[in-house]
N, C-alpha and C positions, 0 to 999 in steps of 0.2 A: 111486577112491583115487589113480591115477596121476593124475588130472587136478589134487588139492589138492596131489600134490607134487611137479609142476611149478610152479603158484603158489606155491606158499611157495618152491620154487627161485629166481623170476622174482621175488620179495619181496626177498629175502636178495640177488641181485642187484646190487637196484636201491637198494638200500641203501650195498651195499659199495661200485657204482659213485659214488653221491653221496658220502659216505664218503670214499673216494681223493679226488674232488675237492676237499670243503672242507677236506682234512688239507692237502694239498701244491698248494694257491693260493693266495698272497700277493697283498696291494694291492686284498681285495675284491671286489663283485659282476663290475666290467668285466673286471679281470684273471682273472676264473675263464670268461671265452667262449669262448673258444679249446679251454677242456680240456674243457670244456661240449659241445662242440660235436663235438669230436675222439669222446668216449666215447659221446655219443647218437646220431651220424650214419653217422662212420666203423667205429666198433667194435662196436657194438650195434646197428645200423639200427635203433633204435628210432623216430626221426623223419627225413622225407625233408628232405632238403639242400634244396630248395628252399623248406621247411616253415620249415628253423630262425630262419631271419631275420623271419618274422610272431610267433613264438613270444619269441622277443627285443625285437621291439617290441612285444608284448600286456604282457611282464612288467616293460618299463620303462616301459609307460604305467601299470601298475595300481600302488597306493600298494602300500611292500613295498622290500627288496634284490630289486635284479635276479636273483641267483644263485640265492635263496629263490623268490621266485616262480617263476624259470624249471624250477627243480628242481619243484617242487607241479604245476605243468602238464604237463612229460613224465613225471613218476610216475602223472598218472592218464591220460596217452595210455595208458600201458603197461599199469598195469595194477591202475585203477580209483581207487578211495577209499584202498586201504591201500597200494598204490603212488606214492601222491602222499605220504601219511603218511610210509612208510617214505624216500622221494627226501628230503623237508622233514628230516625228524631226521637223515636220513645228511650231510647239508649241515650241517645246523648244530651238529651234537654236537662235533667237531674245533673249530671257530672256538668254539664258546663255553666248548670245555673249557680253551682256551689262554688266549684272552682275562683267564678268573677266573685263573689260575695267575699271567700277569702282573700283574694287580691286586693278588694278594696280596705282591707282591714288587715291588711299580713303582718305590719309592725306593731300593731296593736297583738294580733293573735302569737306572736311568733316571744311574745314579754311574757304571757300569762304562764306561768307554771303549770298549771293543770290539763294544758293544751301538751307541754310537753308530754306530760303521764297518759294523756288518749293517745298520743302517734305511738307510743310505746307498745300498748294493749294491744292498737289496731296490728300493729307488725306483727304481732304472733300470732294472733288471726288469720291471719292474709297467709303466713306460712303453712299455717295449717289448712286452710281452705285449700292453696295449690298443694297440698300433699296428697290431701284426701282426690283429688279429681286427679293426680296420673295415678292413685292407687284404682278407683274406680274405673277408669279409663283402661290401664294397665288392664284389668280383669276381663277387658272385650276386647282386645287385642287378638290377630290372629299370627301366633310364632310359628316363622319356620328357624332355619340356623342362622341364615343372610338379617331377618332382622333381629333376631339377636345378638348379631356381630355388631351389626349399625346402630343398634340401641347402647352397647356396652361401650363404645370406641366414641360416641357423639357424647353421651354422658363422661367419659373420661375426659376428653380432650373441653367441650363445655366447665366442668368443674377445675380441672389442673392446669389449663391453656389459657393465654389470651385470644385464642382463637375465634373469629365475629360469628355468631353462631348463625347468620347468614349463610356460611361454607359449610357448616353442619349440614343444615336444611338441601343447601343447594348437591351435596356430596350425596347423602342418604337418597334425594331425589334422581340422580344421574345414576346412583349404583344400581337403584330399585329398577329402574327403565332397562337398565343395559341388562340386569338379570333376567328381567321378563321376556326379554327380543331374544338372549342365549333359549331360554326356555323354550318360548313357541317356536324358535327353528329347529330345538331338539326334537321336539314333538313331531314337529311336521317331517322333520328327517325320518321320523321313526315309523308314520303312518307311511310314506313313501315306499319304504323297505321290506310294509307288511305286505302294499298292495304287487310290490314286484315278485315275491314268493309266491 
């Protein structure tokens, strides 16, 4: 009996934590990382800091919002099938309850002047919030030369290209692979050569 309610505690949670998140983050999946990130690592331990940044690139590689996907994967770290369920709806019920409410009223909101001056604030906001999470993010990175080559050439080509940043992801992904399989056959070449001496 205590054991189902603690789950449903650890439910309702993980819920209200996603919840808080999609209610009060503006500008989106990037702009929700930081508070993503704040609520599953620092205040929930739910996923280790060193964890978050694999779980960030699995959910901007997999088709989907970052913030959605990212939420569906730490809800079922935590706490299975209905923990991913409950993370996904706590995320998206906020954004899509606002969203309709502004559709129903967009020509009316889209007249008011002072609506124009909040998407203006919100924008710099949002800049700054994704600044601040690849400078934090940056700072648990593990560099060798290869990703720093991928990071500087995706960033180049990303800002000065038309380039779909699809091909970024999927390039930086293919290079990463083909460098790690050069690697362990170097290795294994190498352990080979010791056991033949």
């Amino acid at each position: 009996m205590e054991s189902t309610t603690s789950q449903k505690e650890k439910l309702l949670t993980v819920f209200i934590t996603f919840f808080k998140i999609g209610l009060f983050t503006f500008g989106g999946g990037y702009a929700m990382i930081p508070l993503i990130e704040y609520e599953t690592v620092e205040r929930h331990h739910w996923i280790e800091s060193k964890d978050i940044l694999d779980i960030f690139a699995i959910a901007e590689a997999t088709p989907g919002v970052i913030a959605i996907n990212t939420a569906t994967f730490v809800g079922y770290r935590v706490a299975g099938f209905w923990g991913s369920l409950m993370a996904t709806l706590g995320v998206v019920i906020p954004s899509f309850t606002i969203i309709s409410l502004i559709a129903l009223f967009f020509e009316e909101f889209q007249s008011l002047e002072w609506v124009g001056y909040a998407f203006k604030g919100v924008r710099a906001g949002v800049i700054v919030l994704i600044l601040g999470a690849v400078v934090k993010m940056g700072k648990k990175g593990e560099y060798t030369p290869l990703t720093v080559l991928i990071l500087i050439l995706a960033f180049g080509l990303a800002s000065f290209t038309d380039i779909n940043v699809i091909y970024l992801l999927l390039g930086g992904a293919v290079t990463g692979l083909f460098y790690q399989l050069w690697l362990n056959r170097k290795i294994s070449n190498g352990k080979k050569t010791g056991e033949d001496k």
